[in-house]
C-alpha positions in Angstrom: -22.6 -4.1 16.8 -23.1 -7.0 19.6 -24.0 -6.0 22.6 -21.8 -7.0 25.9 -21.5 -6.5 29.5 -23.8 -3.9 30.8 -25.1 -3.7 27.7 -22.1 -1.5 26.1 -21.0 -2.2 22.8 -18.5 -4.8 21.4 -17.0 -4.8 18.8 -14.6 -7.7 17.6 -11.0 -7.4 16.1 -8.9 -10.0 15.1 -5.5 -9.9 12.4 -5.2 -12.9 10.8 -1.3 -13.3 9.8 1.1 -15.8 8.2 4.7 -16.9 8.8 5.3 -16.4 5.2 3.4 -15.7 1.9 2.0 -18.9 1.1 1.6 -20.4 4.6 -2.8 -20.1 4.1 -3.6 -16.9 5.5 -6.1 -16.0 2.7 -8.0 -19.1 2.9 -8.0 -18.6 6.6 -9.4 -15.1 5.8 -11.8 -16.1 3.9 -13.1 -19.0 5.5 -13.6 -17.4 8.9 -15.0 -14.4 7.7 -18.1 -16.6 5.9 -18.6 -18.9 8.9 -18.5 -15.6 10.9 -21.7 -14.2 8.5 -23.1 -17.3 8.8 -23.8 -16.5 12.5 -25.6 -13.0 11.8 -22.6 -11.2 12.0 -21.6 -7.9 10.3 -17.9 -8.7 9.4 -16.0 -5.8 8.3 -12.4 -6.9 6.1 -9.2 -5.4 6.3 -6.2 -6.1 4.1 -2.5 -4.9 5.4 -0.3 -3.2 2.7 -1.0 -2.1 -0.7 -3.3 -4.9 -2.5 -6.3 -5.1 -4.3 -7.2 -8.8 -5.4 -7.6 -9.9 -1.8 -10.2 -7.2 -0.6 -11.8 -8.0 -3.7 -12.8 -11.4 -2.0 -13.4 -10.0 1.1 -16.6 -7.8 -0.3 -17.8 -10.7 -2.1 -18.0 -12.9 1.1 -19.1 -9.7 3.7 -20.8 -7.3 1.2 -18.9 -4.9 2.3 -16.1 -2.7 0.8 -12.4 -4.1 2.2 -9.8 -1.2 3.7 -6.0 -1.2 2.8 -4.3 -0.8 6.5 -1.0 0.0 5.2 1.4 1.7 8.5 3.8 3.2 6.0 1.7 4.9 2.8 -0.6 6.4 5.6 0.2 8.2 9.1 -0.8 6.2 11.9 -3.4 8.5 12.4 -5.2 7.9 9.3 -4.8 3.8 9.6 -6.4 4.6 13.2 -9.4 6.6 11.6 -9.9 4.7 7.9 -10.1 1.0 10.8 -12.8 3.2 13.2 -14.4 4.8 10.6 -15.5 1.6 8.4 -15.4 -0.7 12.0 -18.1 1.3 13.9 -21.0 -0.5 12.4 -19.5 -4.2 12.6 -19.7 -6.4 14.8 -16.1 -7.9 14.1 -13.3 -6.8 12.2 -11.3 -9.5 10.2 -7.6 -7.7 9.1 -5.9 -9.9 6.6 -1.8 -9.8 6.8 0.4 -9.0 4.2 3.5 -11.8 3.8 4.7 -13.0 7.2 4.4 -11.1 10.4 6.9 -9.3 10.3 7.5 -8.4 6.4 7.3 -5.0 5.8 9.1 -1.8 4.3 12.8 -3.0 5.0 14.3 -6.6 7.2 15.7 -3.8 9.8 12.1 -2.8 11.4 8.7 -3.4 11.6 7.7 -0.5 9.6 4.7 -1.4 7.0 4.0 -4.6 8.7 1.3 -6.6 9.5 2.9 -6.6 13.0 2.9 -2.8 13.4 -0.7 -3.0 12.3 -1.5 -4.9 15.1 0.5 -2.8 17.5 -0.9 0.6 16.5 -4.9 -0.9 16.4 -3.8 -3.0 19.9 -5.1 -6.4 18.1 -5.4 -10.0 18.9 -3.6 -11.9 16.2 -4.0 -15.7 14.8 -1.1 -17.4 13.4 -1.5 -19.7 10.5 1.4 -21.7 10.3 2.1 -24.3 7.7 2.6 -27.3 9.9 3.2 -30.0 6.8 5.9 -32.6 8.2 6.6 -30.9 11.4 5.6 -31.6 15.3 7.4 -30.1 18.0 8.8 -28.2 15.7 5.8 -25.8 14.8 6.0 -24.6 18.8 9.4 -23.2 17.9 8.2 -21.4 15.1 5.7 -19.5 17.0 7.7 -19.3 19.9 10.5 -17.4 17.5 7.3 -15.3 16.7 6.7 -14.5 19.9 9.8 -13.9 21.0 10.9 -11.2 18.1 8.6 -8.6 19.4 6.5 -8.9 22.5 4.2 -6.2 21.8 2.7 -7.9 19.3 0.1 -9.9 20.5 -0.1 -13.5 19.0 -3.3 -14.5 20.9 -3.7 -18.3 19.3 -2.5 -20.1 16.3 -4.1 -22.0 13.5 -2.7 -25.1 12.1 -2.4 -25.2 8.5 -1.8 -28.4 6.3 -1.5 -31.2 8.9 -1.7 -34.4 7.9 -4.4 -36.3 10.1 -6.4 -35.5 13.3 -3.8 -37.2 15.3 -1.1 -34.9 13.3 -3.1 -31.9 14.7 -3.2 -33.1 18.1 0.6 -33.6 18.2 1.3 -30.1 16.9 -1.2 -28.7 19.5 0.0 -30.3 22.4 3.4 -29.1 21.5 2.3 -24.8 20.7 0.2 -24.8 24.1 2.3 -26.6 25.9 5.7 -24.1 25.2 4.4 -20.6 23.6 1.0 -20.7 26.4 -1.1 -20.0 23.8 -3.9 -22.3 22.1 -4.4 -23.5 19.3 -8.3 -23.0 17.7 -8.7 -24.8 14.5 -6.8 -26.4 11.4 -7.1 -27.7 7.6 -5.7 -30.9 6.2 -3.6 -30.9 3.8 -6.2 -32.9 1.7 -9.1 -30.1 2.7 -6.9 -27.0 1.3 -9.3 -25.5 -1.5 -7.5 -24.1 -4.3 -8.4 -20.6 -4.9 -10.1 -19.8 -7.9 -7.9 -17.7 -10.9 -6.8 -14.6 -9.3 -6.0 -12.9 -12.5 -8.6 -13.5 -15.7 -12.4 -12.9 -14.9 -11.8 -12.5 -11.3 -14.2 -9.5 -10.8 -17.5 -10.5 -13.2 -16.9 -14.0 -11.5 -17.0 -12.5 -8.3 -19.9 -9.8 -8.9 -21.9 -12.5 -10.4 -22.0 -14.6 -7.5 -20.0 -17.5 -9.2 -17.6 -18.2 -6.1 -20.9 -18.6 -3.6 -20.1 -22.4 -3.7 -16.9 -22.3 -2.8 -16.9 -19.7 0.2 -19.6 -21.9 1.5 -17.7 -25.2 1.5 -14.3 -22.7 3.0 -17.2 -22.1 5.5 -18.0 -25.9 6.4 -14.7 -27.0 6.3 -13.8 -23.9 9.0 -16.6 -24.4 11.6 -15.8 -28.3 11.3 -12.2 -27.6 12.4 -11.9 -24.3 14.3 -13.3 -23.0 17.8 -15.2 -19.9 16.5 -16.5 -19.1 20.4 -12.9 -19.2 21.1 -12.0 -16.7 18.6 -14.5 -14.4 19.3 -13.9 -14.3 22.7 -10.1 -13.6 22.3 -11.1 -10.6 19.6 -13.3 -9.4 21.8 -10.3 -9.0 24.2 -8.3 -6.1 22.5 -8.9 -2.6 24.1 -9.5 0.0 21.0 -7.6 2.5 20.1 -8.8 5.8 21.0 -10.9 7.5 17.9 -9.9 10.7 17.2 -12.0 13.7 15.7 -11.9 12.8 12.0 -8.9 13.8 10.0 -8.5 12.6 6.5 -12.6 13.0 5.9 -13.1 16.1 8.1 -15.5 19.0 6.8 -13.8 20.2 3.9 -13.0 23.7 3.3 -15.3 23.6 0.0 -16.9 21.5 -2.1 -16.2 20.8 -6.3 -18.9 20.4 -7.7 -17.9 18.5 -10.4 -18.1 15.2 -12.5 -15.3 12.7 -12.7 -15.8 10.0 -15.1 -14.4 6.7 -13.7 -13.4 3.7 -15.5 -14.7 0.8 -14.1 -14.9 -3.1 -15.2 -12.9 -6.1 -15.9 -9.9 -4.1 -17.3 -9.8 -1.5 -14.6 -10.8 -2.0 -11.1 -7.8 -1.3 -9.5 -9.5 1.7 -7.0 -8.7 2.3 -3.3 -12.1 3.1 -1.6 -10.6 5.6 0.4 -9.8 7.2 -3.1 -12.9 7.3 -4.7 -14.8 7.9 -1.5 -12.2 11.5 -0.8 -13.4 12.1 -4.1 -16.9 12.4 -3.2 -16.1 14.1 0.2 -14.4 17.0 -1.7 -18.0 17.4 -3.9 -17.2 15.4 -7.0 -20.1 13.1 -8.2 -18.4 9.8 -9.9 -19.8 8.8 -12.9 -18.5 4.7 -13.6 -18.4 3.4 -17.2 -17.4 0.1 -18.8 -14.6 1.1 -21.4 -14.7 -2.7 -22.3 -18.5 -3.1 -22.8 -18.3 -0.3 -25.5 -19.4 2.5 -23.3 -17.7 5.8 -24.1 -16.8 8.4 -21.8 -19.7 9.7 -20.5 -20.9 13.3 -21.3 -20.5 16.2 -19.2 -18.0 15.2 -17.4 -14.9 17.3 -16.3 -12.5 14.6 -15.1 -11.2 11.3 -15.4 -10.0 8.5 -13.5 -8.5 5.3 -15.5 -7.5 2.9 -12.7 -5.5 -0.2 -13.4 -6.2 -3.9 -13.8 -6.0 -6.5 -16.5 -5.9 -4.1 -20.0 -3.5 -7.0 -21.2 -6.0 -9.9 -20.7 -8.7 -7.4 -22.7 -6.3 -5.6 -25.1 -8.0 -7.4 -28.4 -11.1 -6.2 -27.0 -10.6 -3.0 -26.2 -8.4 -2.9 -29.4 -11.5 -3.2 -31.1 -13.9 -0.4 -28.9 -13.0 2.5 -31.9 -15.7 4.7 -30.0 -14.7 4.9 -26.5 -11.4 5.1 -27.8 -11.9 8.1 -29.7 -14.2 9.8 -26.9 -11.4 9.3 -24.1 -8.9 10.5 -27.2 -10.8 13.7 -28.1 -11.6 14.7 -24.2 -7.6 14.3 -23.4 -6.7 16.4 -26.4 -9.2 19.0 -25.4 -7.1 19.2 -21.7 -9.7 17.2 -19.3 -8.1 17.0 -16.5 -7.0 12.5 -16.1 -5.4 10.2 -13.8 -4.2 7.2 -15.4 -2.6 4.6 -13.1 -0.9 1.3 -14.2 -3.6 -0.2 -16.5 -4.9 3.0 -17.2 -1.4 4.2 -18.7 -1.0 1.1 -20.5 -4.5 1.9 -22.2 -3.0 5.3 -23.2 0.1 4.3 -25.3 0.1 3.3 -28.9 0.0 -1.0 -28.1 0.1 -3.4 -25.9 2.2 -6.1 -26.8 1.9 -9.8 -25.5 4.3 -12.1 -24.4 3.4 -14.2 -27.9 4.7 -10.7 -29.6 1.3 -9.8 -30.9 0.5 -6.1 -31.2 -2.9 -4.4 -30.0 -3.3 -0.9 -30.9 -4.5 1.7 -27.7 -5.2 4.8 -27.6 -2.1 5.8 -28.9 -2.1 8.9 -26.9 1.3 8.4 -25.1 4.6 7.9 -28.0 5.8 3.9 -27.2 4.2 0.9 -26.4 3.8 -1.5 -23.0 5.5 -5.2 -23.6 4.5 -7.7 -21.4 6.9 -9.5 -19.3 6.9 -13.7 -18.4 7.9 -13.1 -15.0 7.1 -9.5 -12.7 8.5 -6.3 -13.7 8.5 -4.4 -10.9 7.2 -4.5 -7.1 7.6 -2.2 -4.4 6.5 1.1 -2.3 7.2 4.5 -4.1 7.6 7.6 -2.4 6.4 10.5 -5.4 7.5 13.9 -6.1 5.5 15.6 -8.9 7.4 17.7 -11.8 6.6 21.4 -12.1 3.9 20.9 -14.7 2.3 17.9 -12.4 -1.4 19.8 -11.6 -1.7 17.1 -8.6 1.3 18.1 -7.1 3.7 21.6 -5.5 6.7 22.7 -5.0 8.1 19.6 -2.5 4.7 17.9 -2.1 5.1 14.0 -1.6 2.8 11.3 -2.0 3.2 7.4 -1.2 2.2 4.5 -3.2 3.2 1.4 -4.9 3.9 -0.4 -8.6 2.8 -3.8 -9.4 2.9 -4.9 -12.6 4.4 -7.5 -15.3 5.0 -4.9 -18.3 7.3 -2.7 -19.1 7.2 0.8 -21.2 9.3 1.1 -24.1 9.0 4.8 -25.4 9.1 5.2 -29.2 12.2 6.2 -30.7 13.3 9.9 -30.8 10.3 11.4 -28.8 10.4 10.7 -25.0 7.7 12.0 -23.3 7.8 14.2 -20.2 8.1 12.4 -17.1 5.0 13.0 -14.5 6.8 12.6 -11.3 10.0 11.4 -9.6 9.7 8.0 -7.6 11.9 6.4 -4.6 11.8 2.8 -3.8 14.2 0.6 -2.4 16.4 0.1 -5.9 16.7 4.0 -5.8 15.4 7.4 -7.5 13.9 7.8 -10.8 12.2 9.6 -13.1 9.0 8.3 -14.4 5.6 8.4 -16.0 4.2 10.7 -18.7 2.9 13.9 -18.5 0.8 15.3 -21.7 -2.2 17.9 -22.2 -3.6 17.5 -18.3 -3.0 14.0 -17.9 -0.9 12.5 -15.6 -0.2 9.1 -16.3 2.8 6.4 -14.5 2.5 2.7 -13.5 2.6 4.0 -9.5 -0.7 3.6 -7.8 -1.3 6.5 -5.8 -2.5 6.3 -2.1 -5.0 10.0 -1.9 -4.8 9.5 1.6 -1.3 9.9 2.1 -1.4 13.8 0.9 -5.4 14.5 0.5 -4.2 17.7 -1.3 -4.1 15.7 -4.6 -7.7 15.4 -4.1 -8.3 19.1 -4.1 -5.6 20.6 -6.9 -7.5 17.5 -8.7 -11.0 18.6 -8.3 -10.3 22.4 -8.6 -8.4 21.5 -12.2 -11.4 20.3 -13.1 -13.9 22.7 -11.9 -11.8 25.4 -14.0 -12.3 23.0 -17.3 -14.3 23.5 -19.5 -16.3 21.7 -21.8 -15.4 21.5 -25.7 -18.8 23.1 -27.5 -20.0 21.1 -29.5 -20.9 22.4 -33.2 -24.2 22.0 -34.8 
């Protein structure tokens, strides 16, 4: 934490938001928060809304775990204490955007925005826009920006994909002059640096320090072009929000002590810390394994947590891990109590099938198989009601998260299994994902921190398991 004025404190905020997906906000990101580390600085990333590729590059630039900020999975309350609670030993916070500004749950409000993000923290925000083959334009872009809600605070702009130095002056002149704002850094259009494949490989290449090179030149390129002191000094400007006594991680009633196996690796990876990390607060110790390096499930444990990620780019692999197949197998037939989100169902069923229509055999756990899709499948925030037999969920409980993924279940004929939960999104109501033994198992991705009480009727399930015994 820097130190200020009278030797209090400072801490540094800034949300870094687009006028549209695509306009360079990630780059942006990225690039500020390594020139910002490159000064000494504890930088602390944020992503708004429900994602899990881009915090994955924040921690490999920071070394620090990324937070979702997402205004409409989680009660303003708990956006307000998972952004103190990971803040408080940072000297700035960078908060990636989610779209544009103002994308969010529905065109009619500002509800899951980055915009209501910056509201609710009281935030500074930088907005790239894509200036290619405008001038005077761009300043009635931002000045639209401005004028849509004027309690958001658009404190400066960065200009994105000019064409020259003299292209960056023009647009410059033209922002500061109308919106009264200024205008701190830019990237040619020739300096944009592709980001590396966001899909394949994207965690070993990251945890083995492969993309080093490349956040260092995102680094160069920013503290060429951009008025770090001038950042800093407008982040430094945003009054806090006041930090209540802690809610979501409060001293809990009781702990579980219990152990919850966790699949972790190239093929699932898809984990919300704040997930994992309620886990631990209720008592449970995590125990990770690598389902795709041939490691079964470990022993002893009386849970399971099979997150999701890239099973279709590893599915001849992990067709070929008999072992762990048949340890996870055996411990679900024997009732340990399992979360299986997105990838993690997909690994349950009887086959992933490519888009090429080759077969490769799963667990074969759930009746059907998972197809893969050339183009995405479904997208969107779910609102979840549990079925009676759901052990997460009671009577009228609701929990909030989203579906992302490019596959879609086809159930085998004559035996449909029973769903796990209802879900609402914005095409309607539905039944879905699979309930069997004491797994629970959908494409949703739940959010724990949007009804911690999944956490607990979790952990007491599997406190009350109990271990096959093994005969001599």
């Amino acid at each position: 934490m820097s130190i200020g004025v009278n030797g209090q404190a400072v801490h540094r905020s800034v949300v870094i938001a687009g006028t549209g997906s695509g306009a360079g906000k990630t780059t942006v990101t990225l690039g500020l928060m390594a020139a910002l580390s490159r000064r000494g600085l504890t930088v602390q990333g944020f992503k708004c809304g429900p994602d899990y590729i881009d915090p994955t590059y924040h921690k490999a630039v920071t070394g620090r775990s990324s937070r979702n900020l997402d205004s409409w999975m989680l009660t303003s309350e708990t956006v307000k204490e998972i952004y103190g609670r990971a803040s408080k030993d940072a000297d700035v916070s960078v908060i990636e955007g989610v779209m544009g500004l103002y994308d969010g749950k529905d065109p009619l409000s500002n509800t899951g925005s980055t915009a209501e993000i910056g509201m609710l923290l009281q935030l500074p925000v930088l907005l790239v826009v894509n200036c290619q083959s405008m001038a005077r334009s761009a300043a009635a872009i931002v000045k639209g920006f401005q004028l849509l809600e004027p309690n958001v605070r658009i404190a400066a702009v960065f200009a994105n994909k000019v064409g020259s130095d003299g292209h960056y002056r023009i647009v410059k002149q033209a922002i500061e002059q109308e919106c009264g704002i200024p205008v701190i850094g830019f990237l040619k259009r020739e300096d944009q640096l592709a980001l590396p494949e966001r899909h394949l490989g994207l965690v070993p290449s990251i945890e083995r320090g492969e993309m080093g090179g490349f956040f260092e030149e995102l680094a160069d390129r920013l503290e060429q072009n951009t008025d770090l002191d001038r950042l800093l000094e407008l982040a430094s400007a945003a009054e806090p929000p006041a930090v209540e006594p802690p809610k979501l991680f409060a001293p809990p009633a009781r702990l579980y002590q219990v152990r919850m196996a966790v699949a972790y690796d190239a093929a699932f990876h898809f984990y919300y810390s704040e997930n994992l990390e309620l886990l631990e607060h209720y008592g449970a110790k995590l125990v990770y394994f690598s389902p795709l390096a041939g490691e079964p499930l470990p022993e002893g444990v009386q849970g399971l947590y099979i997150g999701g990620g890239f099973p279709e780019e590893f599915a001849d692999a992990l067709s070929r891990e008999e072992a762990v197949a048949g340890s996870i197998r055996k411990a679900l037939e024997s009732g340990l109590p399992t979360l299986a989100e997105c990838g993690g169902f997909m690994y349950l069923t009887q086959a992933i099938e490519d888009t090429q229509g080759r077969s490769y055999p799963m667990l074969g756990l759930i009746p059907g198989k998972v197809v893969m899709q050339p183009k995405l499948a479904a997208l969107g925030l779910r609102e979840i009601t549990g079925t009676p037999d759901n052990f997460l969920f009671r009577d009228g409980d609701i929990a909030r998260g989203h579906e992302f993924h490019y596959s879609t279940y086809v159930p085998a004929e004559a035996v449909e299994p029973a769903p796990a939960y209802e879900t609402k999104g914005l095409r309607g109501t539905k039944k879905d994902g699979c309930l069997l033994y004491r797994t629970v198992a959908g494409y949703t991705h739940l959010h724990f921190a949007s009804n911690p009480e999944l956490v607990v009727r979790w952990l007491k399930e599997c406190e009350e398991y109990r271990l096959p015994i093994v005969q001599p």
